[in-house]
C-alpha positions in Angstrom: 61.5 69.9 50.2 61.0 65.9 51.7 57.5 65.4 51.2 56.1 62.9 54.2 54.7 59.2 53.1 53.1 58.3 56.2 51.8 55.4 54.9 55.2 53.9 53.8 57.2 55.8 56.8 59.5 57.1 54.6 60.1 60.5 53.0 60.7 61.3 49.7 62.2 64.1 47.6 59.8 65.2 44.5 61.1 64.6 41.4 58.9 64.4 37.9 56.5 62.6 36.9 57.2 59.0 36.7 59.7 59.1 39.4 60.8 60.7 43.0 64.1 62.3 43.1 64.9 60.1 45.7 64.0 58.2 49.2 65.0 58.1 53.1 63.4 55.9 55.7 61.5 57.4 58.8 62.8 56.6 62.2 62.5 53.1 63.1 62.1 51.6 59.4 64.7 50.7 56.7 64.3 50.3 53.0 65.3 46.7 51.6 66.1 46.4 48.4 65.7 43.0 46.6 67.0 42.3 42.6 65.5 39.6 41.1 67.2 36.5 39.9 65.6 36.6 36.1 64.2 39.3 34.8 60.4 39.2 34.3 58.3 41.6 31.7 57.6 44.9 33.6 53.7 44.9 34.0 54.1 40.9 35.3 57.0 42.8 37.2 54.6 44.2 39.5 52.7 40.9 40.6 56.0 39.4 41.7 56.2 42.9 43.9 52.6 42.2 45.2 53.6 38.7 45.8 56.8 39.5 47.6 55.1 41.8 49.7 52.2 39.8 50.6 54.9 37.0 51.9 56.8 40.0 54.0 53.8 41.6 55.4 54.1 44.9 54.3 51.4 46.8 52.5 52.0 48.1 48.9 52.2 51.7 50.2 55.9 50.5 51.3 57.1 50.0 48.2 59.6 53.0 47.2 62.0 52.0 44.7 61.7 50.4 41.1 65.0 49.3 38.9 64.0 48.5 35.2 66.0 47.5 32.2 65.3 48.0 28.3 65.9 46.3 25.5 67.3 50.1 24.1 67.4 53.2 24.8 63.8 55.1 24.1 63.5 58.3 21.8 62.3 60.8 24.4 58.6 60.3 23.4 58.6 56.6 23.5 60.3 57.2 27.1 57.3 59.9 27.9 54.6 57.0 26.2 56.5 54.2 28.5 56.3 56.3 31.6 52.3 57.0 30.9 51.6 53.4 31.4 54.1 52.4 34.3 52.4 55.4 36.0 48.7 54.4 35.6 49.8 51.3 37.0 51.3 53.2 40.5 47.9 55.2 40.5 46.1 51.9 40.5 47.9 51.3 43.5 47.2 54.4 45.0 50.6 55.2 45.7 50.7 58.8 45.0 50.8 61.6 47.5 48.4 64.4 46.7 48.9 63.6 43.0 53.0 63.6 43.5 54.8 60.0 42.2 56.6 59.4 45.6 58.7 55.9 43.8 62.7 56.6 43.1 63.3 54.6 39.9 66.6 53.7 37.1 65.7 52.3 34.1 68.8 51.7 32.2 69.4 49.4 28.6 72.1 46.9 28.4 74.7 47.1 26.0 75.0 43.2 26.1 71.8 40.2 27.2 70.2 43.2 27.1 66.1 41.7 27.3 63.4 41.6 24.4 61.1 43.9 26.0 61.2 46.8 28.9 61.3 44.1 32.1 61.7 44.6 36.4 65.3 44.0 37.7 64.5 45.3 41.0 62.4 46.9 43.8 62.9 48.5 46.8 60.5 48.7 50.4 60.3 50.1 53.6 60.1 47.7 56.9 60.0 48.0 60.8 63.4 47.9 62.6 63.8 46.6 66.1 67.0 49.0 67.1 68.5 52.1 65.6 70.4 52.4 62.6 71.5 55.1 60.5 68.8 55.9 57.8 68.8 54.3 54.4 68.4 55.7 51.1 67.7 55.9 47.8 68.9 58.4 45.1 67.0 57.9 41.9 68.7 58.0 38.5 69.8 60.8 36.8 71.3 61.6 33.3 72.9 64.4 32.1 69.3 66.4 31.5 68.6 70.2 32.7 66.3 70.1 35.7 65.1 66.6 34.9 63.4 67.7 31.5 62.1 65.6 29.6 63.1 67.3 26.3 65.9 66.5 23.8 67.1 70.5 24.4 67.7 69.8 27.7 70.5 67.2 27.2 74.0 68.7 28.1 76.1 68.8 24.9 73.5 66.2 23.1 75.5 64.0 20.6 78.9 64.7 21.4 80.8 61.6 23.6 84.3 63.2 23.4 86.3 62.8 26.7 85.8 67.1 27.3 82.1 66.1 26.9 81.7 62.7 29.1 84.1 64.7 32.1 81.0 67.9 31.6 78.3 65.4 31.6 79.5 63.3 34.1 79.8 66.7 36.5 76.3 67.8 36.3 74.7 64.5 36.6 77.4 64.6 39.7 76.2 67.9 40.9 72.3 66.3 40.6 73.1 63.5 43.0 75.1 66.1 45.7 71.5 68.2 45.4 69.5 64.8 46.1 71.8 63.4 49.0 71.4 67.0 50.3 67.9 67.5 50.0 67.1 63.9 51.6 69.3 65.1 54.6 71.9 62.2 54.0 75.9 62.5 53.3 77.9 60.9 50.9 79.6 59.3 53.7 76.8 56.8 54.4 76.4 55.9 50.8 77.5 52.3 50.3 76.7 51.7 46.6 77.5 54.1 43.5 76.2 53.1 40.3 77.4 54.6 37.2 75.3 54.0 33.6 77.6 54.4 30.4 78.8 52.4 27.7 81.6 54.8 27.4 85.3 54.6 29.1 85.0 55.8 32.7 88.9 56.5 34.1 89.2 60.4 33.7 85.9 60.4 35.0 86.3 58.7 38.0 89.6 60.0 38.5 88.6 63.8 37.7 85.3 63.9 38.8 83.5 61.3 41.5 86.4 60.0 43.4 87.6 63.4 44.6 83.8 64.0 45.8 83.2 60.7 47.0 84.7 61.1 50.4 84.6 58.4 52.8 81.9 56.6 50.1 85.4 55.2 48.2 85.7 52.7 50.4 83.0 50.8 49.1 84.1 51.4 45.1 82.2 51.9 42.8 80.1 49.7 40.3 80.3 50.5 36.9 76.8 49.1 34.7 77.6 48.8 31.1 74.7 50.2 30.1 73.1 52.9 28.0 70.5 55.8 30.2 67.3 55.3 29.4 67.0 57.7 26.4 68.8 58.2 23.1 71.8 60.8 23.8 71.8 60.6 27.2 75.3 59.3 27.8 76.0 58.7 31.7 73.5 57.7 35.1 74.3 57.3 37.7 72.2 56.7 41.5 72.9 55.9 45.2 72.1 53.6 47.3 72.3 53.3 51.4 70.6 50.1 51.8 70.6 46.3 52.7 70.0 43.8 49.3 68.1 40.6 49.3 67.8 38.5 46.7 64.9 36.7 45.0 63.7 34.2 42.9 61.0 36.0 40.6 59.7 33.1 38.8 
């Protein structure tokens, strides 16, 4: 069910707690998304958002989207710790909505220049529009994890990178993003980025199973990250995006 953000004019899908399952744009607004330049360390991370949207005239309420990137991959209770103190810092905010996170997030380690510490490569926020357009989205990260859980049980076929494995990883994190772009009342043929998370070969999977569910969304390719998910054996990521990108300088 899209849960309203009045205050942001945009709708999101409810995911867990330190993340949304994914946001649309009201009528009459769009969500910009802007990468940073360099890298900054995550809790600095958020002044350069306050900056930025100081300079753009928008309120913090607009922001909607947060891209991080690790140094590794967390155990699952250093991710759970992590996610305690990025979320006190959206409370501080007051960005919640009756107690639900409403910010779509990916938070993803580099194989290679992979940073010291947890930093912000990018953020995403909601702003007027002076004529129609077709809404934009985001679709937050998923890995190949039951229902979102954050448990190791809940990993699909947990340790095991075979190709048989990837392809049946790769198809439920698929499934999770068909469920999102669903439940945010968007299609895949809007979608003009697909970002896929893995440090492991990607062919059969692309071939077998995105491309065939891609549609029209093929067009635009797809971007492969070399990258690890967030989390120790979690394998492959991968999240959406219908959306204009600026860049910025966040030094």
């Amino acid at each position: 069910m899209l849960i309203a953000n009045r205050k942001g004019n945009y709708h999101f899908l409810r995911g867990i707690e330190p993340y949304s399952a994914g946001v649309i744009s009201d009528p009459g607004f769009e969500i910009v998304h802007v990468t940073l330049q360099e890298w900054v360390q995550w809790r600095q991370g958020f002044e350069v958002i306050d900056a930025h949207l100081n300079q753009v005239d928008v309120k913090r309420n607009a922001l909607c989207g947060i891209e991080l990137r690790s140094p590794t991959p967390f155990t699952m209770q250093g991710f759970i710790d992590f996610n305690r103190d990025y979320c006190e810092i959206l409370k501080q905010w007051d960005l919640y909505i009756d107690a639900v996170n409403p910010i779509a997030r990916t938070n993803v380690a580099p194989q290679h220049a992979s940073p010291e510490t947890p930093v912000l490569h990018g953020f995403s926020y909601v702003i007027p529009i002076d004529k129609p357009m077709p809404p934009t989205v985001i679709i937050a990260g998923a890995g190949e994890v039951r229902d979102g859980a954050l448990n190791t049980e809940a990993i699909i076929r947990s340790g095991e990178t075979n190709s048989d494995a990837l392809q049946e990883k790769a198809m439920l994190v698929m499934k999770v993003m068909e469920e999102r772009i669903d439940g945010l009342g968007a299609s895949w043929n809007l979608l003009k980025i697909v970002n896929i998370y893995t440090v492991h070969p990607i062919d059969e999977i692309v071939e077998s199973v995105i491309l065939p569910r891609l549609g029209p969304a093929r067009r635009y390719g797809i971007h492969w990250h070399h990258t690890h998910p967030p989390v120790v054996d979690i394998e492959f990521e991968m999240d959406n995006l219908i959306l204009n990108i600026r860049w910025i300088n966040g030094t």
